[in-house]
OpenMM code with the backbone's topology and positions (N, CA, C; nanometers):
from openmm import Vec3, app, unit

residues = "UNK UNK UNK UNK UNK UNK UNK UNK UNK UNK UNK UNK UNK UNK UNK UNK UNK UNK UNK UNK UNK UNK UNK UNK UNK UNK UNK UNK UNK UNK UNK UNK UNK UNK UNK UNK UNK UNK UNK UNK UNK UNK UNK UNK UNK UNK UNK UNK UNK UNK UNK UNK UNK UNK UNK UNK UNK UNK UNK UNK UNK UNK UNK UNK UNK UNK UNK UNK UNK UNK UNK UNK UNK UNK UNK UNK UNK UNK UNK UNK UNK UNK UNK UNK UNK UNK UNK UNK UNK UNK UNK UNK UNK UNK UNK UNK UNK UNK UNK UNK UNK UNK UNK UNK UNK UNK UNK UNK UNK UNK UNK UNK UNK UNK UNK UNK UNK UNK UNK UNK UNK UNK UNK UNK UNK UNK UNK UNK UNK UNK UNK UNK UNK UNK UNK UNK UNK UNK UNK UNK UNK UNK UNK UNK UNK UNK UNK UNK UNK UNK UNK UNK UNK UNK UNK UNK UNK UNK UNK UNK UNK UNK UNK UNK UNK UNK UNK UNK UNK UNK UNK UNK UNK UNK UNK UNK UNK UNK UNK".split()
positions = [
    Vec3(0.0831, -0.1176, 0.0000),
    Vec3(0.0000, 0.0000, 0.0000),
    Vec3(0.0881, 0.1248, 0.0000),
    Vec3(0.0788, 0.2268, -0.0519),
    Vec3(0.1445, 0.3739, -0.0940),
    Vec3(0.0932, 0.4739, 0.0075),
    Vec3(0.1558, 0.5673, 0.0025),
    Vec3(0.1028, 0.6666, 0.0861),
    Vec3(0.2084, 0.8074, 0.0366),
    Vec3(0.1308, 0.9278, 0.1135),
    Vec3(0.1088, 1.0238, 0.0320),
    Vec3(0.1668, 1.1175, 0.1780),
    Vec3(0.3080, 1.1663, 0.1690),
    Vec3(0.2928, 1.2434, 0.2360),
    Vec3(0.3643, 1.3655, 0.2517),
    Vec3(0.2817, 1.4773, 0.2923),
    Vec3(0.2415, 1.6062, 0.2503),
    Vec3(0.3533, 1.7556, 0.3451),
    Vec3(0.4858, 1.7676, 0.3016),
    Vec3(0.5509, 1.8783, 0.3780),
    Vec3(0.5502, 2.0210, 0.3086),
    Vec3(0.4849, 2.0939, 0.4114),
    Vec3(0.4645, 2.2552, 0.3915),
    Vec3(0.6044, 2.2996, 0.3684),
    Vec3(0.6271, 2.4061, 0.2856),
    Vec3(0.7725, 2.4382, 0.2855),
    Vec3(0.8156, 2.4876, 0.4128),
    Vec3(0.9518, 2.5242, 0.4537),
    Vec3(1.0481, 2.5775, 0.5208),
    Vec3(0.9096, 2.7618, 0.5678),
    Vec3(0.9697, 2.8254, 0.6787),
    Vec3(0.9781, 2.9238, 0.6687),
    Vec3(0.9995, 3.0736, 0.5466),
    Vec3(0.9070, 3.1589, 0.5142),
    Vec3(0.9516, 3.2321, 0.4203),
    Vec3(0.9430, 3.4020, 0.4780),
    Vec3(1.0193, 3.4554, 0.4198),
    Vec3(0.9779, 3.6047, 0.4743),
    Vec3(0.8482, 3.6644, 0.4528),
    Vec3(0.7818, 3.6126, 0.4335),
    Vec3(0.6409, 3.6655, 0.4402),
    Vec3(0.5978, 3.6105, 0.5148),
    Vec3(0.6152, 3.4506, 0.5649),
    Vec3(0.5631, 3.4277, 0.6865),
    Vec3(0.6188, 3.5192, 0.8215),
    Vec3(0.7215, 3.5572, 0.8137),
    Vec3(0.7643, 3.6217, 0.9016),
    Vec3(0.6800, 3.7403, 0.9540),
    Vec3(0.6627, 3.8211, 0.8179),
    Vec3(0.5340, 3.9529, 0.8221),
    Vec3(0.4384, 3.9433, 0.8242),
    Vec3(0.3919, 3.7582, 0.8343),
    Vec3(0.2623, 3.8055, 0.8385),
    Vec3(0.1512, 3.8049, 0.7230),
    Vec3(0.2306, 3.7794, 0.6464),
    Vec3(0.1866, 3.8287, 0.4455),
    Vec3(0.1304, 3.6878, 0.4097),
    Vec3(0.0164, 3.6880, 0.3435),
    Vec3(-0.0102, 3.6217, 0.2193),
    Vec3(0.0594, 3.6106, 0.0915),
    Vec3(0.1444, 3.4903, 0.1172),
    Vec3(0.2450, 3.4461, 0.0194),
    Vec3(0.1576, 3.4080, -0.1599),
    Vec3(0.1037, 3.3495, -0.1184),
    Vec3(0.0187, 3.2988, -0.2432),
    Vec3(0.1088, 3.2196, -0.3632),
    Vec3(0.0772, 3.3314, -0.5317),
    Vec3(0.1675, 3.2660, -0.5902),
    Vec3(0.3018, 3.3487, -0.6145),
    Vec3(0.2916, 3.4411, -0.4825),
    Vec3(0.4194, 3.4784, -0.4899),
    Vec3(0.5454, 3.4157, -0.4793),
    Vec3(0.6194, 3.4301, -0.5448),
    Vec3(0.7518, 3.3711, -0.5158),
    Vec3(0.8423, 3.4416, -0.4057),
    Vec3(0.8244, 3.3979, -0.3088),
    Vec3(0.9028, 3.4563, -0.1825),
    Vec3(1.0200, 3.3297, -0.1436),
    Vec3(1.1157, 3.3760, -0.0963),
    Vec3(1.2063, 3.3047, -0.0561),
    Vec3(1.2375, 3.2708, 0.0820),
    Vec3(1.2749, 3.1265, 0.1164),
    Vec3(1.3074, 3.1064, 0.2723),
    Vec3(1.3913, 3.1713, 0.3068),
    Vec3(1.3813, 3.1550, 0.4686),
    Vec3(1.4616, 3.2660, 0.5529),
    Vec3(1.5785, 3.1757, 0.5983),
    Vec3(1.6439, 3.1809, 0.6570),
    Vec3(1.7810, 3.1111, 0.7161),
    Vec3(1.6828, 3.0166, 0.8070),
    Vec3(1.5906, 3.0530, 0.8753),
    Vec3(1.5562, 2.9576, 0.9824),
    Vec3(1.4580, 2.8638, 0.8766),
    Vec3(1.3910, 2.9122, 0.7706),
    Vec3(1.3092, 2.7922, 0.6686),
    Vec3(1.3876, 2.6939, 0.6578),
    Vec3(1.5692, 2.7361, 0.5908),
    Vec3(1.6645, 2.6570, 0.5367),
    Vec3(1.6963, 2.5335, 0.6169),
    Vec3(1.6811, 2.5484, 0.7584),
    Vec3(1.7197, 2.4899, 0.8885),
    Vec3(1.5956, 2.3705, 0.8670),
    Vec3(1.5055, 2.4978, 0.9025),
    Vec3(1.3485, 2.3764, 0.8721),
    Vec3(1.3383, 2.2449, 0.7894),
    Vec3(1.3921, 2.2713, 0.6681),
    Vec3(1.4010, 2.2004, 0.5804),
    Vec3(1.4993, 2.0926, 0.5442),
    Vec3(1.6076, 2.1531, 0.6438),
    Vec3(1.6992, 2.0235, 0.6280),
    Vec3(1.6619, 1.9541, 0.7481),
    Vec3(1.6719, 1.9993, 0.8922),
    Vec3(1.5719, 1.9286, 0.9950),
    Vec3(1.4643, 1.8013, 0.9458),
    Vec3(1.3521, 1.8590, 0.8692),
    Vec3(1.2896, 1.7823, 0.8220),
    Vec3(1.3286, 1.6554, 0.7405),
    Vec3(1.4041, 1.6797, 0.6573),
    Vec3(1.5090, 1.5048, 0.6051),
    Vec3(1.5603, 1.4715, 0.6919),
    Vec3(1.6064, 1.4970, 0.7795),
    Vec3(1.6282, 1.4367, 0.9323),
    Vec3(1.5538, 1.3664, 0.9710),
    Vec3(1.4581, 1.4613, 1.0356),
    Vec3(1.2979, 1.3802, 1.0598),
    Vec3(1.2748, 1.2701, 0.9670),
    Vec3(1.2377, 1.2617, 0.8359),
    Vec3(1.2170, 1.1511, 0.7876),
    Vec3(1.2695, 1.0398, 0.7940),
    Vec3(1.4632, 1.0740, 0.7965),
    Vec3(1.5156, 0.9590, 0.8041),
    Vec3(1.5192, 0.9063, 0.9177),
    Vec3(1.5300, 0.9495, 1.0256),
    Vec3(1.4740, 0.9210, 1.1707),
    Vec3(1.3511, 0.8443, 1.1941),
    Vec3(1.2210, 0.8927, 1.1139),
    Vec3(1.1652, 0.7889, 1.1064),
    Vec3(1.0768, 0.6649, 1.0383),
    Vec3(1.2114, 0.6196, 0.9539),
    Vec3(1.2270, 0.5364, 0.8651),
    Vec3(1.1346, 0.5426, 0.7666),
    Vec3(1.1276, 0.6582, 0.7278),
    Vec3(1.0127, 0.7337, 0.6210),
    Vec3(1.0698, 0.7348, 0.5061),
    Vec3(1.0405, 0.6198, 0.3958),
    Vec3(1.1408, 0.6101, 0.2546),
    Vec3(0.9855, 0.5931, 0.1627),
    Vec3(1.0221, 0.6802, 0.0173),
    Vec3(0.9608, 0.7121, -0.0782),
    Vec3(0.9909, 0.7454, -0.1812),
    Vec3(0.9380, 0.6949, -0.2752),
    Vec3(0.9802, 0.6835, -0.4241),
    Vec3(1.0149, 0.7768, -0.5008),
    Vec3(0.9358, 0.8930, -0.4491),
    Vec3(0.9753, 1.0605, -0.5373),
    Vec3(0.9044, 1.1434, -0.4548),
    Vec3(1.0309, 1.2693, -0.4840),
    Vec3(0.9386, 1.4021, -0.4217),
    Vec3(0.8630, 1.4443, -0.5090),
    Vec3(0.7855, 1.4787, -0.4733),
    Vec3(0.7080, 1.6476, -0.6022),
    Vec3(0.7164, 1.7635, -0.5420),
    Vec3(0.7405, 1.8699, -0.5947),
    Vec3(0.7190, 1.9940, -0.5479),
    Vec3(0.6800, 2.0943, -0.6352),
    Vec3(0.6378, 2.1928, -0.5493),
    Vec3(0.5577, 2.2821, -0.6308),
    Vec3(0.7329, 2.3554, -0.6806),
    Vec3(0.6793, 2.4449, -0.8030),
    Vec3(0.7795, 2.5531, -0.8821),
    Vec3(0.8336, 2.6611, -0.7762),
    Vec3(0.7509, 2.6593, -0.7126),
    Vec3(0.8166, 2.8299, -0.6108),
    Vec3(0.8882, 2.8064, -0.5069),
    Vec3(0.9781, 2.9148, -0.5142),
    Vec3(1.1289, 2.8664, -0.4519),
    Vec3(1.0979, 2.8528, -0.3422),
    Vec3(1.0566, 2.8708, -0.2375),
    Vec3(1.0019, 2.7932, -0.1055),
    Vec3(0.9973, 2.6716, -0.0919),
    Vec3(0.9144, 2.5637, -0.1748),
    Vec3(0.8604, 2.4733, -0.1600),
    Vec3(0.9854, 2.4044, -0.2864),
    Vec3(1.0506, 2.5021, -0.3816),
    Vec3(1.1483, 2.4027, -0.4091),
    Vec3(1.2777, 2.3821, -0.3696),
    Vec3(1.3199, 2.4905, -0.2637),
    Vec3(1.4220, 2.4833, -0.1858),
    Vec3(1.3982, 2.3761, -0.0891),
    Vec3(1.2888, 2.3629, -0.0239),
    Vec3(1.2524, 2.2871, 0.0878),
    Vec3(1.3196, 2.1397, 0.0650),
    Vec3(1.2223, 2.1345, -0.0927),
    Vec3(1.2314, 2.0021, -0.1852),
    Vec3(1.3608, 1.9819, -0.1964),
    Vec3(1.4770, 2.0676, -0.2385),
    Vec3(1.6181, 2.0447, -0.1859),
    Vec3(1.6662, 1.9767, -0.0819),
    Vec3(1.6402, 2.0550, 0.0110),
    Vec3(1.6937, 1.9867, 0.1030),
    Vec3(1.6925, 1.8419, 0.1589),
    Vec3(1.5614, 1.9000, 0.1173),
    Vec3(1.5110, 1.7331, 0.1929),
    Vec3(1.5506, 1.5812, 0.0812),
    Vec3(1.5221, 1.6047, -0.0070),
    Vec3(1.6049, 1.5425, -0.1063),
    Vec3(1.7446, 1.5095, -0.1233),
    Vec3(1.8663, 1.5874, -0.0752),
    Vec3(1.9980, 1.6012, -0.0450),
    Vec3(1.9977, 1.5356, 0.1222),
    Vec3(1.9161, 1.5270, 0.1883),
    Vec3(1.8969, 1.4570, 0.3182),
    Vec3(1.8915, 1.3233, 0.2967),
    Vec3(1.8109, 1.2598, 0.2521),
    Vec3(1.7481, 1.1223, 0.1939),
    Vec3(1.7771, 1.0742, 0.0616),
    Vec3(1.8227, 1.1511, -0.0082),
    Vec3(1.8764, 1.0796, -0.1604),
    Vec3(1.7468, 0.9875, -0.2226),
    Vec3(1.6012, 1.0636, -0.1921),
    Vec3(1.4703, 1.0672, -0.2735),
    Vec3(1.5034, 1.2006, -0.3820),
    Vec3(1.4984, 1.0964, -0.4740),
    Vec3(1.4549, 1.1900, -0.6206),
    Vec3(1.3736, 1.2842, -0.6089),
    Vec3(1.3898, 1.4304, -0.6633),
    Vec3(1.2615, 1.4943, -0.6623),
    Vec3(1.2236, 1.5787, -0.7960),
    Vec3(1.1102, 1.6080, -0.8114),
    Vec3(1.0776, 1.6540, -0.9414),
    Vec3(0.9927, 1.7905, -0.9197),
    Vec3(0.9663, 1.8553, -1.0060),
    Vec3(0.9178, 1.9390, -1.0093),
    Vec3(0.7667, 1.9334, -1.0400),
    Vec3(0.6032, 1.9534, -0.9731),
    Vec3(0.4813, 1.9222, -1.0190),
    Vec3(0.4386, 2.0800, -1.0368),
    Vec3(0.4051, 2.1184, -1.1231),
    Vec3(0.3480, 2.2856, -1.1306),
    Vec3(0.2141, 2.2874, -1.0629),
    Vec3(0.1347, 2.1445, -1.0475),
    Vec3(-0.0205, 2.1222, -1.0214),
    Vec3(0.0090, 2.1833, -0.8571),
    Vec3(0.1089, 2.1803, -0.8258),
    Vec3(0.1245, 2.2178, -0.6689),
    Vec3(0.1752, 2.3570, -0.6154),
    Vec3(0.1697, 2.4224, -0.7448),
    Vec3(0.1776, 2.5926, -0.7161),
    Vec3(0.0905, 2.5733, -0.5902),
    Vec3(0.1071, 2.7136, -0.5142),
    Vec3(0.0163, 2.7738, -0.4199),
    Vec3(-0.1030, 2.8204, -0.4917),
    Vec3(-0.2253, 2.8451, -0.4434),
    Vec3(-0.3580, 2.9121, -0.5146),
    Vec3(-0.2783, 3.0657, -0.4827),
    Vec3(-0.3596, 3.1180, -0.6454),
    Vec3(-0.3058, 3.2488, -0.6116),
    Vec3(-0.4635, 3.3282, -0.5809),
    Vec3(-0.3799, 3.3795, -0.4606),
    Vec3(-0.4793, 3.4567, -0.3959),
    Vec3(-0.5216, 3.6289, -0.4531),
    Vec3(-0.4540, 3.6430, -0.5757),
    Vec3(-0.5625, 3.7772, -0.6348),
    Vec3(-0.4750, 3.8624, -0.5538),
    Vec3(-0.6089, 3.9868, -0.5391),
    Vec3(-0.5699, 4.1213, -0.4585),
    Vec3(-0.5040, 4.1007, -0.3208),
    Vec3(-0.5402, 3.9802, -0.2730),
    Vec3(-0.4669, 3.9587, -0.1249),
    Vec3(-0.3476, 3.9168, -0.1468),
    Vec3(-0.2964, 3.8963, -0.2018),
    Vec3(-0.1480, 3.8420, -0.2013),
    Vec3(-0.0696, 3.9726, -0.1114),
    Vec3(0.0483, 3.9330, -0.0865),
    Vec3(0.1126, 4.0000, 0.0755),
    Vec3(0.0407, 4.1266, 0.1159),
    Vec3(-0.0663, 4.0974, 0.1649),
    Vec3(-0.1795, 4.1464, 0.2942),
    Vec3(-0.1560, 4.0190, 0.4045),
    Vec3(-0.2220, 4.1173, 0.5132),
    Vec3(-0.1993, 4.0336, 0.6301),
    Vec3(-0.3031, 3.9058, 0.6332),
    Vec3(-0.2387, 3.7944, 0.6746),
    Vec3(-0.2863, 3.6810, 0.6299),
    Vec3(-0.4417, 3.6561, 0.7531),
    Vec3(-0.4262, 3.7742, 0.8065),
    Vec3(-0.5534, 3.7521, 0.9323),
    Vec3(-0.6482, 3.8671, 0.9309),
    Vec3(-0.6290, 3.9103, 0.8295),
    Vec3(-0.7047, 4.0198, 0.7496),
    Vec3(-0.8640, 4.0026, 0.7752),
    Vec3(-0.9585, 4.0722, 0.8460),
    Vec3(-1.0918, 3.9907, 0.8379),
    Vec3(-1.1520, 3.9637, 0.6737),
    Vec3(-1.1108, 4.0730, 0.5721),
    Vec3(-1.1605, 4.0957, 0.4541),
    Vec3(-1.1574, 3.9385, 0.4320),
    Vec3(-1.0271, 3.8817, 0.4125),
    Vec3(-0.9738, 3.7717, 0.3329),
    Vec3(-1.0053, 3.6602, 0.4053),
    Vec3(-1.0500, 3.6786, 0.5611),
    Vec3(-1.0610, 3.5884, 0.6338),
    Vec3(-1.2291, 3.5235, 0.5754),
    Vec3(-1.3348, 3.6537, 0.5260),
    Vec3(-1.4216, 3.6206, 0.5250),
    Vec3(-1.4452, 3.5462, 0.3177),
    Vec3(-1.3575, 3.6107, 0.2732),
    Vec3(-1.2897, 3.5988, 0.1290),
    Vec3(-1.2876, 3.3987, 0.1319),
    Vec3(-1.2076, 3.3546, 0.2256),
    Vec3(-1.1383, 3.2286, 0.1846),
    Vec3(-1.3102, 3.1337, 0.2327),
    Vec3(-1.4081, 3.1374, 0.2625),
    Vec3(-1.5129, 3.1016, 0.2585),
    Vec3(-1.5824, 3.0957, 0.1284),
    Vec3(-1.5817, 3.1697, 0.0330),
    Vec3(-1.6156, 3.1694, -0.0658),
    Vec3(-1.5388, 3.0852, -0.2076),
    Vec3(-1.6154, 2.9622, -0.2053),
    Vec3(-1.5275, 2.8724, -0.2921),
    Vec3(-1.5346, 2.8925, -0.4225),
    Vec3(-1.5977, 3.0027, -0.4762),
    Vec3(-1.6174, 3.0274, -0.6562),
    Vec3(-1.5247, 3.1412, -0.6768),
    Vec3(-1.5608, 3.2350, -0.5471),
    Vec3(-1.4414, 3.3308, -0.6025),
    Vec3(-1.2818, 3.3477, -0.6042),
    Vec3(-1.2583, 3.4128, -0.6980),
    Vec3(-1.1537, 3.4082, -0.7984),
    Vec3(-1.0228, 3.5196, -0.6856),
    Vec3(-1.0701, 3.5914, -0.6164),
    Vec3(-0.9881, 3.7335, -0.5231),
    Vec3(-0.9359, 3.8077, -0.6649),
    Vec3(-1.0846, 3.8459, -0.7378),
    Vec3(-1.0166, 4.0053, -0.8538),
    Vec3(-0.8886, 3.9581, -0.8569),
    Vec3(-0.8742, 3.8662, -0.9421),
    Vec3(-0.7155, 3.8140, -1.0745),
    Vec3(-0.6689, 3.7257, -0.9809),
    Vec3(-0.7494, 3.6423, -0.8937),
    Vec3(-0.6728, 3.5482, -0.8043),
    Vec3(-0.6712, 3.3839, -0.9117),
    Vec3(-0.7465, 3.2802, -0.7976),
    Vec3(-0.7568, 3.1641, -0.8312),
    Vec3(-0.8892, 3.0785, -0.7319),
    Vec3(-0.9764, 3.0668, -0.7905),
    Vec3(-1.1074, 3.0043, -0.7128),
    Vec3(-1.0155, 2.9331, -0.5784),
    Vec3(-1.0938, 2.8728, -0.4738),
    Vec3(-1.0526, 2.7240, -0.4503),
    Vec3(-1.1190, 2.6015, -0.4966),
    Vec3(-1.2270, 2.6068, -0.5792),
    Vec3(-1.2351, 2.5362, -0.6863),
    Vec3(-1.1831, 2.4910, -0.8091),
    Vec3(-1.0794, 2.5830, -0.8417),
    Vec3(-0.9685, 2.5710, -0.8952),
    Vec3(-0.8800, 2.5074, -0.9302),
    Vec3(-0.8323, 2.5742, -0.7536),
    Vec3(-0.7395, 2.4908, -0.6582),
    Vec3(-0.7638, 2.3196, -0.6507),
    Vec3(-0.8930, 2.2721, -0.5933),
    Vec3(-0.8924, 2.1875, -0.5339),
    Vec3(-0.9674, 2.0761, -0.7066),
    Vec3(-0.9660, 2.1346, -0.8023),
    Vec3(-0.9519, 2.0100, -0.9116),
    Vec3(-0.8414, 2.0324, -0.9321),
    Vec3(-0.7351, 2.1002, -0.9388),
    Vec3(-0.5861, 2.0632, -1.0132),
    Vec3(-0.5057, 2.0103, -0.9374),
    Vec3(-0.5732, 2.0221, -0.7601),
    Vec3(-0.4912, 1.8513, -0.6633),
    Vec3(-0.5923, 1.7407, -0.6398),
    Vec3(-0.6849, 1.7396, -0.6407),
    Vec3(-0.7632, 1.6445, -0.6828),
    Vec3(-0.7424, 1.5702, -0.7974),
    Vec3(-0.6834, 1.6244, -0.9303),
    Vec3(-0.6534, 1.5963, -1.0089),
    Vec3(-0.5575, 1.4918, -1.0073),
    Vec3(-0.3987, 1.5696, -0.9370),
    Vec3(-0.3144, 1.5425, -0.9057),
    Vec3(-0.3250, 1.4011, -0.8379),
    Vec3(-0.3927, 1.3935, -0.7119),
    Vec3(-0.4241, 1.2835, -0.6338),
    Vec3(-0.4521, 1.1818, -0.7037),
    Vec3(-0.5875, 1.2263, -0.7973),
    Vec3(-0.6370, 1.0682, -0.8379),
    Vec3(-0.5153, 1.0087, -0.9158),
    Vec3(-0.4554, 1.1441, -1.0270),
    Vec3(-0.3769, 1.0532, -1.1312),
    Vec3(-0.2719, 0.9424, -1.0188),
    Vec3(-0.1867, 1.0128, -0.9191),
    Vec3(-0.0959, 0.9763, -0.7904),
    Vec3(-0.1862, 0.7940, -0.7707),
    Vec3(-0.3274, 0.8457, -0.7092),
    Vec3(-0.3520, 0.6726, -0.6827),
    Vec3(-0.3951, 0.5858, -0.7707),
    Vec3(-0.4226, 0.6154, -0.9014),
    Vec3(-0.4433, 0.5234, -0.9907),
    Vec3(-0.3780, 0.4643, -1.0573),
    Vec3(-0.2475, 0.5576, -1.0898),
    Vec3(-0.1259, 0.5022, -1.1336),
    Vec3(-0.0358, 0.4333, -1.0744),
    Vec3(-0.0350, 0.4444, -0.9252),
    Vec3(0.0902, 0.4364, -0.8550),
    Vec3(0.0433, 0.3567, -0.6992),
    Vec3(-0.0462, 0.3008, -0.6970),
    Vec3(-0.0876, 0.3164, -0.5792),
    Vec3(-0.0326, 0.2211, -0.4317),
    Vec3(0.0779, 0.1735, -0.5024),
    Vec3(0.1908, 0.0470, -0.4047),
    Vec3(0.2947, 0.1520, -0.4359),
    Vec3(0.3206, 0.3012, -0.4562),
    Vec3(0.4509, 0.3720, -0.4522),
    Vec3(0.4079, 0.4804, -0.3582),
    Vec3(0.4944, 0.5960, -0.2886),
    Vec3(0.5308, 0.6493, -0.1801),
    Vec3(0.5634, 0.7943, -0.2470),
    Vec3(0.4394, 0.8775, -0.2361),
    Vec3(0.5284, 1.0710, -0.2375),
    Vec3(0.5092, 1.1466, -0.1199),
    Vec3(0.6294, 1.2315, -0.2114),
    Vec3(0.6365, 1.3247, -0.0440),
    Vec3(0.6338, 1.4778, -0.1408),
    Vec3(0.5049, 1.5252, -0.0961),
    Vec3(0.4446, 1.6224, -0.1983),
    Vec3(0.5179, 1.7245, -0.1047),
    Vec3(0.5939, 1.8167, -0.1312),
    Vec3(0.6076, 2.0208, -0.1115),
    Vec3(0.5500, 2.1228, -0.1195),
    Vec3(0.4988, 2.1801, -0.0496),
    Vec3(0.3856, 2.2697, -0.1112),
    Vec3(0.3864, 2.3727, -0.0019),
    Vec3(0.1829, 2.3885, -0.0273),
    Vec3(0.2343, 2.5349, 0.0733),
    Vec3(0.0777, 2.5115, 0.1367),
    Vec3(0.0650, 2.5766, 0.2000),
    Vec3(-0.0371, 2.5882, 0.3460),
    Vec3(-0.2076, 2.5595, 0.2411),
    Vec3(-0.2431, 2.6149, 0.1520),
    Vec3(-0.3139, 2.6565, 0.0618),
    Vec3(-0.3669, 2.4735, 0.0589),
    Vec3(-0.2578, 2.4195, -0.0312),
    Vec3(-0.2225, 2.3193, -0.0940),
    Vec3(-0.2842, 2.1928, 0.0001),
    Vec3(-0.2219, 2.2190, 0.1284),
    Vec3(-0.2227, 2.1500, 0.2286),
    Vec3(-0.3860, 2.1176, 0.2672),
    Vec3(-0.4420, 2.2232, 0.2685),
    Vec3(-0.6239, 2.2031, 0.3058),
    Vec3(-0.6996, 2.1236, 0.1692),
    Vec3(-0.6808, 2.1331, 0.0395),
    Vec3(-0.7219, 2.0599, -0.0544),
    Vec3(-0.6477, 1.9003, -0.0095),
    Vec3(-0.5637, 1.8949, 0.0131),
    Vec3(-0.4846, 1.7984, -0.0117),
    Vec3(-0.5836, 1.6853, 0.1616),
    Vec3(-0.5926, 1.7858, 0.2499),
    Vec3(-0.6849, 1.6958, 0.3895),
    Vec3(-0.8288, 1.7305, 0.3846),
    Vec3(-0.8708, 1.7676, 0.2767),
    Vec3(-1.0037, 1.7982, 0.2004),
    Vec3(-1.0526, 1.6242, 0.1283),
    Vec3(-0.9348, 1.5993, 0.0734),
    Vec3(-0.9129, 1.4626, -0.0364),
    Vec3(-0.9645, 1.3421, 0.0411),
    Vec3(-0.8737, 1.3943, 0.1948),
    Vec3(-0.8856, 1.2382, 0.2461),
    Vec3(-0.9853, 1.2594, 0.3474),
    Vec3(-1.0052, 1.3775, 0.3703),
    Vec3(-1.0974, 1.3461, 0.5550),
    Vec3(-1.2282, 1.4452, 0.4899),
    Vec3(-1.3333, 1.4189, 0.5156),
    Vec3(-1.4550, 1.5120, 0.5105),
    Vec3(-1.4245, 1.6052, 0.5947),
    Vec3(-1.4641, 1.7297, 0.5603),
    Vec3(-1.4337, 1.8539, 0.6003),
    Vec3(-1.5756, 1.9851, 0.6300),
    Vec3(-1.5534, 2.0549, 0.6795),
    Vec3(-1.7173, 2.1387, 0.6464),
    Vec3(-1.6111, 2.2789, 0.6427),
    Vec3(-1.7154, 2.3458, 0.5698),
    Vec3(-1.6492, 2.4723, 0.4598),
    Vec3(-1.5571, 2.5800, 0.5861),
    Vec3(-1.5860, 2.5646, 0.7518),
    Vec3(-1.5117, 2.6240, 0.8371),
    Vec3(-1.3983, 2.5877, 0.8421),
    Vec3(-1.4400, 2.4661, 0.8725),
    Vec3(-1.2447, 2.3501, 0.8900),
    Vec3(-1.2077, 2.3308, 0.8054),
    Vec3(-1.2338, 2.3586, 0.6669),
    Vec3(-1.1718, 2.3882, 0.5348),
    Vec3(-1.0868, 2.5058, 0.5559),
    Vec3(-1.1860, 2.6476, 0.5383),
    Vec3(-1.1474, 2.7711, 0.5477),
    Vec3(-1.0415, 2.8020, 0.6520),
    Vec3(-1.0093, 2.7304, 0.8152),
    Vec3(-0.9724, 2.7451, 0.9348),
    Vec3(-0.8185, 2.6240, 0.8941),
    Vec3(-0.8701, 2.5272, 0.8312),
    Vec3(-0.7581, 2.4227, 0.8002),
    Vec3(-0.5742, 2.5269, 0.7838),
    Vec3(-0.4838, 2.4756, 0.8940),
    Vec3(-0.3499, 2.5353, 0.8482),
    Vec3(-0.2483, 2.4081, 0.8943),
    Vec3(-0.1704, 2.4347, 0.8233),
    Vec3(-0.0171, 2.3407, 0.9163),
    Vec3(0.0831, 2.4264, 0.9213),
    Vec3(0.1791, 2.3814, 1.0264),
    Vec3(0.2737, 2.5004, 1.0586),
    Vec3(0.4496, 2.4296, 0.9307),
    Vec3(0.5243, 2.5450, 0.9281),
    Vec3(0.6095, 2.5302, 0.8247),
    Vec3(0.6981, 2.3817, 0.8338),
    Vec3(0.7119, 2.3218, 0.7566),
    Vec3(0.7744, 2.1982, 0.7579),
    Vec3(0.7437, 2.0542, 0.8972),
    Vec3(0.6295, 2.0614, 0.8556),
    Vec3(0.4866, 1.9884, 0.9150),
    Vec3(0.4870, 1.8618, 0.8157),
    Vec3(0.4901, 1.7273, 0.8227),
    Vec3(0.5118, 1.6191, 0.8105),
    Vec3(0.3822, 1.5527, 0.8648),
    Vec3(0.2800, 1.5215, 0.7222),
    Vec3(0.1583, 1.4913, 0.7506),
    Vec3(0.1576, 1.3276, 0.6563),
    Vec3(0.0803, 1.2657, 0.6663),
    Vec3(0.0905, 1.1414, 0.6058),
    Vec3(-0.1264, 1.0682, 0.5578),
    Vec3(-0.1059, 1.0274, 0.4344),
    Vec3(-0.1941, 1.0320, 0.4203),
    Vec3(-0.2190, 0.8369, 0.3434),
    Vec3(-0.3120, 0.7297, 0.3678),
    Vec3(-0.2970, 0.6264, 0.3061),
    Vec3(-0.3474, 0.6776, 0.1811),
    Vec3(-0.2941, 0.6196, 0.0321),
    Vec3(-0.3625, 0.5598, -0.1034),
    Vec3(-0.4806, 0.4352, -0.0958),
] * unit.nanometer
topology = app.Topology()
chain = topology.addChain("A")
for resn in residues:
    res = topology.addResidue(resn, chain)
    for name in ("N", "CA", "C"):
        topology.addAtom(name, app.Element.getBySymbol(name[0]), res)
């Protein structure tokens, strides 16, 4: 049996401020870098072996994917399906913003030039099914970003549109999911 499991990138300077990263390309901070090699630690510590990374394109989540990859000597590749949703006009606004707080409830809208989370959640849904239909006796260790992360425990656990909207993991968070 395969399994699917899911690390938020490293620390980024926008987490630092506070900011809605989105599909911004923001870069880790010295303490993300730490995060991230820590974390291949963690895995190999506990005897956590898998067939390929994926990671999203943005240097966060593909630095992370570095590291952790150079930790464990798991292959990793690049999946674009695992961009962050881009969040539109909110992108680096404060991520506790009530506007956006009441914004991420609304699953059709787009945030004026953003990205639905309907969107969002068919192009990892997507992702997923192709992952268990093809593969489903092999092992990923997906990179991504907080966004990513709520579609992705959307997939496996029933959810209601609060604990969707409220759904977070903290940076280089090591979640595990069965195929």
């Amino acid at each position: 049996m395969g399994y699917v499991y899911f690390v938020r990138h490293g620390q980024s300077d926008w987490n630092v401020e506070n900011k809605i990263c989105g599909a911004t390309d923001i870069p880790l901070t010295e303490l993300g870098h730490q995060q991230a090699i820590e974390t291949g630690k963690q895995l190999i510590e506990q005897g956590i072996q898998a067939d390929e990374i994926l990671y999203s394109p943005l240097l966060r989540a593909a630095e992370t994917a570095r590291h952790i990859s150079e930790m464990t000597g798991i292959p990793a590749r690049v999946e674009e399906r695992l961009r962050e949703q881009n969040f539109g006009k909110y992108e680096g606004t404060a991520r506790d913003g009530a506007e956006f707080k009441e914004a991420k409830k609304q699953f059709v809208c787009r945030y004026e030039g953003g990205e639905s989370m309907l969107h969002l959640a068919q192009r990892i849904y997507n992702l997923l099914d192709e992952i268990k239909s093809e593969s489903s006796e092999k092992t990923y260790i997906l990179v991504a970003h907080n966004g990513i992360a709520r579609v992705i425990q959307s997939y496996f656990y029933e959810m209601t549109n609060e604990e969707y909207a409220a759904f977070g993991v903290p940076n280089c968070t090591i979640m595990r999911y069965e195929l």
